[in-house]
C-alpha positions as CSV (number, residue, x, y, z in Angstrom):
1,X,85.4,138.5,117.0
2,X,86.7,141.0,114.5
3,X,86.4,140.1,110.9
4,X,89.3,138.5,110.0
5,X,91.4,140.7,107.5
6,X,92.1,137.5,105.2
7,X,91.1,133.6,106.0
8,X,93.5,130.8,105.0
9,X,97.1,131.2,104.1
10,X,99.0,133.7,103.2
11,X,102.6,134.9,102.5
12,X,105.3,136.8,104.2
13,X,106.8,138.1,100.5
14,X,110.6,137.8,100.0
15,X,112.4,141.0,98.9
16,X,114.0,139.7,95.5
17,X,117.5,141.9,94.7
18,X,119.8,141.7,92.3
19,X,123.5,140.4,92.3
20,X,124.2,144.1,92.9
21,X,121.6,144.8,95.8
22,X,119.6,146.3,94.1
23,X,115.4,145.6,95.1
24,X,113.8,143.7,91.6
25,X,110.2,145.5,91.5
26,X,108.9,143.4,88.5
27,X,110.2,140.0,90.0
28,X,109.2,140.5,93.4
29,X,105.7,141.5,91.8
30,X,105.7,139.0,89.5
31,X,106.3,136.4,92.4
32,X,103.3,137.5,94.3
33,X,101.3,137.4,91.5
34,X,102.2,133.7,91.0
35,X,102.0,132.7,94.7
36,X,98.3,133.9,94.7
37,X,97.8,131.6,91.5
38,X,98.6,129.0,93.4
39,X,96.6,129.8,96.3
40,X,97.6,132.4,98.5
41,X,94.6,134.9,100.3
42,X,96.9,137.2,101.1
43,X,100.3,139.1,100.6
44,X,102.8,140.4,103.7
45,X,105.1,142.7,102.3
46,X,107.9,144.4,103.8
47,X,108.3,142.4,106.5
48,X,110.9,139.7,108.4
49,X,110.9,137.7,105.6
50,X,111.0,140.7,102.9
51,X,114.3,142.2,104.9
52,X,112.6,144.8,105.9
53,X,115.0,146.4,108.0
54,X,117.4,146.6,105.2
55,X,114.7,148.2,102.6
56,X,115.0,152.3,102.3
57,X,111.2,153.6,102.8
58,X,111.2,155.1,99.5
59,X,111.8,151.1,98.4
60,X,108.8,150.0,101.0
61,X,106.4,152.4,99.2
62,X,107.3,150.8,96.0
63,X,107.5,147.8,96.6
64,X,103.9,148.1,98.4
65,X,102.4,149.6,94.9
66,X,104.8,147.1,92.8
67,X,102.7,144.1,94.6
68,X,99.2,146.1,95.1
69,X,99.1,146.9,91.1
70,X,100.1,143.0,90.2
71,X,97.5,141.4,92.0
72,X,93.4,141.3,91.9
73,X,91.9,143.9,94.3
74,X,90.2,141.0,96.2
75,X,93.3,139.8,97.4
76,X,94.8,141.7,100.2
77,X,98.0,143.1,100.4
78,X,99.5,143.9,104.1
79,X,102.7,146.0,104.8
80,X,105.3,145.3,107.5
81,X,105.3,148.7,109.8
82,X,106.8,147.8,113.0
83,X,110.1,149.4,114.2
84,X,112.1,149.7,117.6
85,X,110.0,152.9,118.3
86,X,105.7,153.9,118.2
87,X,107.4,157.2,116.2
88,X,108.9,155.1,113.6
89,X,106.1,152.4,113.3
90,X,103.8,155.2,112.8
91,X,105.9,157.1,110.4
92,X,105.7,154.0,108.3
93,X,102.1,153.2,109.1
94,X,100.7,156.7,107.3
95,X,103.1,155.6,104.4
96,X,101.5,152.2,103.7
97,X,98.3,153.5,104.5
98,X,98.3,156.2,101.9
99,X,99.9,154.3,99.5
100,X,97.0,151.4,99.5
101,X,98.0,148.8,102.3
102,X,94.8,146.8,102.8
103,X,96.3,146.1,106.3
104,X,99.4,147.1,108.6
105,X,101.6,144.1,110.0
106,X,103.4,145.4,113.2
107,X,106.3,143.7,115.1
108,X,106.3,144.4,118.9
109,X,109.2,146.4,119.8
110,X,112.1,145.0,121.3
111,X,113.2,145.1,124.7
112,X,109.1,146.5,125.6
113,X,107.4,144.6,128.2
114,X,104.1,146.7,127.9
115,X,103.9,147.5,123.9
116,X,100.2,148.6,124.6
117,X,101.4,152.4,124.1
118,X,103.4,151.7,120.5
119,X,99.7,149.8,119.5
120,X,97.3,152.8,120.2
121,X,100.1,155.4,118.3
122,X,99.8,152.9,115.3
123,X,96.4,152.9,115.6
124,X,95.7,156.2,115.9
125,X,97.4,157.0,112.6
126,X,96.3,153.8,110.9
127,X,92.6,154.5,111.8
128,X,90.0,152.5,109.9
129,X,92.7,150.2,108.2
130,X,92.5,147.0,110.3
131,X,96.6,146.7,112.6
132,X,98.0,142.9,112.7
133,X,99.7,142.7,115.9
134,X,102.9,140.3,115.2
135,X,104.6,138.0,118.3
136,X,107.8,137.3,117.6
137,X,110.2,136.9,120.3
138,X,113.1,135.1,118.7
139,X,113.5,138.4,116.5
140,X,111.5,141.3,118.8
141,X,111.8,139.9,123.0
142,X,109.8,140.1,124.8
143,X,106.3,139.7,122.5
144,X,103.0,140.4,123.6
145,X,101.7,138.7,126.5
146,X,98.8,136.7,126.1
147,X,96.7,138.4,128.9
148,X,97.4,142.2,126.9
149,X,95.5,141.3,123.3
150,X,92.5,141.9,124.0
151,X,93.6,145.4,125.3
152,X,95.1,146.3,122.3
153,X,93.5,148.0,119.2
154,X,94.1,145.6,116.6
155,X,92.4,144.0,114.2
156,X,94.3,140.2,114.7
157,X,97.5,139.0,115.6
158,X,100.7,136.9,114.2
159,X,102.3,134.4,116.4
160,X,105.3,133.0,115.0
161,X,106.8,131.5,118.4
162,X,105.9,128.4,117.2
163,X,104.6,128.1,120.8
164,X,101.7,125.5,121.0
165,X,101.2,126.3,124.7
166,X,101.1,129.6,123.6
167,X,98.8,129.2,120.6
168,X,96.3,127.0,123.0
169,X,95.9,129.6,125.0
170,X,95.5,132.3,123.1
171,X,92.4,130.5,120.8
172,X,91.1,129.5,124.0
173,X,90.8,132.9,125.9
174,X,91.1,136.1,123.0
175,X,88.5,136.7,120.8
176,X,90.6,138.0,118.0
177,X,91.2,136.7,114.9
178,X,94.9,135.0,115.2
179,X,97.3,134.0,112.2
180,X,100.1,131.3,113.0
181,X,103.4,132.2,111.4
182,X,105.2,128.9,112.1
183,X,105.2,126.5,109.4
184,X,105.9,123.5,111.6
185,X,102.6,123.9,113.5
186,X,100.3,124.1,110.4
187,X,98.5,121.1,110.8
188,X,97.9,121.7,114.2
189,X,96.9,125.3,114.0
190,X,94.7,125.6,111.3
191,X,92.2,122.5,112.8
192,X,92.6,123.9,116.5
193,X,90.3,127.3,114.6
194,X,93.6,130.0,113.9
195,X,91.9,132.3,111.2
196,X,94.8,131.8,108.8
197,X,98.8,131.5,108.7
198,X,101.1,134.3,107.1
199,X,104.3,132.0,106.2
200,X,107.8,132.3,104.9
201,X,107.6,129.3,103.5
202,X,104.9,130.1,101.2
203,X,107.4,131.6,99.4
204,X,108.1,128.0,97.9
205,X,106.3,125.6,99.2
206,X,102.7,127.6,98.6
207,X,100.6,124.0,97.9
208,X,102.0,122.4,101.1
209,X,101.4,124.9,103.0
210,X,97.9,125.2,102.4
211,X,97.3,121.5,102.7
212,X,99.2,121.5,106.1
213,X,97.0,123.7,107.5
214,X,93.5,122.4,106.1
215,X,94.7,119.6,108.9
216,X,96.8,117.3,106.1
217,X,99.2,115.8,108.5
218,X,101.0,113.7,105.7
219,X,101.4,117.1,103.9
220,X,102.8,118.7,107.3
221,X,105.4,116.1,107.4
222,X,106.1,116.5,103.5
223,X,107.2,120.1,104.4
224,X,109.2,118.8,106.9
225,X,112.6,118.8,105.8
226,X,112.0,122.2,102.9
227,X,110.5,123.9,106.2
228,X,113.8,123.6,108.4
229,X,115.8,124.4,105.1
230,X,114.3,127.6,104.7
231,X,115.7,128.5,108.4
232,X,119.4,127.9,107.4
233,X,121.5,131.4,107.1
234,X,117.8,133.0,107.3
235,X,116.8,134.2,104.8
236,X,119.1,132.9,102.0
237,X,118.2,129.1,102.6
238,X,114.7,130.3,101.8
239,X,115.5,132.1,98.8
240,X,117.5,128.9,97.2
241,X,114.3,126.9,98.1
242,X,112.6,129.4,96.4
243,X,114.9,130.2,93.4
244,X,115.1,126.1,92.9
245,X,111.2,126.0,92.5
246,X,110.8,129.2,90.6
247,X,113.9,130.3,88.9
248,X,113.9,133.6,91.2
249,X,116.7,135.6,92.3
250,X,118.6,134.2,95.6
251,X,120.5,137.8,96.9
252,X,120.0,138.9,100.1
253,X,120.9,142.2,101.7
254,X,120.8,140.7,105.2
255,X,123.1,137.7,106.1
């Protein structure tokens, strides 16, 4: 098996704006700097959660060095690259990669049954830094099948279908390192041998989170209620979880 990029839990970064839209560098820093405080082995930026398709890549690349420059260097910071096409995702790829991405996080694209083609361009141009696949089919259908992993030249994947068939069968037949992105599986995922989780809900609930998936079922059921809070109006029920717990800014450019 490849060696896992990160192990344990890390976050899928909000995007924090002002009233006026405008992306907060120093707070969304700031944030990520607090959420590895309290526990997080890794930082997602520029991706679903961080309203990625609403960022201009100018803002990607500085919010990328924003979150790199607040944080220690052992902790790894990952960019969001995927896009509808292999051109775009690799466009986007070269950018985070030059600008000091420790890892690339890229969303199938939509409506692609066989996305092994859009995998080896991001590759190609990502070369020695490690590619997180990302499964996703509520937000990118169809996914990745199962049986096309192994044949693609990544370093891991994220599954956030919250699909436990799904998840059985992918521990039980790739050998890759795979990251659950659901926080309502946690406790199931993390015993079952998934290399880590990259959640949403870290955002404000980092402690739970990291209990859930050490196996802590009473701590899976505590996030219970804050995790299907977090889906309302996506992702501004998360960011008024988040701004009640930390005081940070609750505007959204999407929704």
């Amino acid at each position: 098996m490849a060696t896992p990029v990160f192990d344990g839990v890390g976050v899928a970064l909000l995007s924090l704006f002002d009233e006026d839209g405008t992306l907060e560098l120093n707070a969304t820093a700031e944030h990520a700097a607090r959420l590895v405080e309290l526990g997080m082995n890794a930082v997602v930026v520029a991706g679903s959660t961080g309203e990625a398709a609403a960022l201009e890549a100018e803002e990607r690349t500085a919010l990328l060095v924003a979150v790199r420059d607040a944080l220690p260097r052992r902790v790894p910071v990952i960019a969001g690259t995927g896009a509808p096409s292999a051109r775009q995702a690799a466009r986007l790829t070269a950018e985070a990669v030059e600008h000091g991405a420790d890892a690339v996080l890229a969303l199938s694209p939509p409506g692609v049954a066989d996305p092994r083609p859009y995998y080896r361009t991001i590759a190609e141009v990502a070369d020695d830094t490690p590619v997180i696949a990302y499964h996703f089919p509520a937000m990118a259908s169809p996914g990745i099948p199962v049986s096309m992993l192994a044949e693609l030249p990544i370093s891991a994947c994220k599954d956030t279908s919250s699909d436990a068939e799904r998840l059985l069968e992918t521990l039980s037949s790739v050998d890759l390192p795979i990251y659950v992105g659901a926080s309502g599986i946690l406790s199931f995922a993390g015993p079952l041998g998934c290399a880590g989780a990259i959640l949403a809900l870290a955002n404000a609930e980092p402690e739970g989170c990291i209990a859930a998936f050490s196996g802590d079922a009473k701590a899976q059921l505590r996030i219970a209620e804050a995790h299907r809070r977090a889906l309302v109006d996506f992702p501004a029920g998360l960011k008024a979880l988040t701004a009640a717990r930390f005081g940070t800014p609750t505007a959204a450019r999407i929704g």
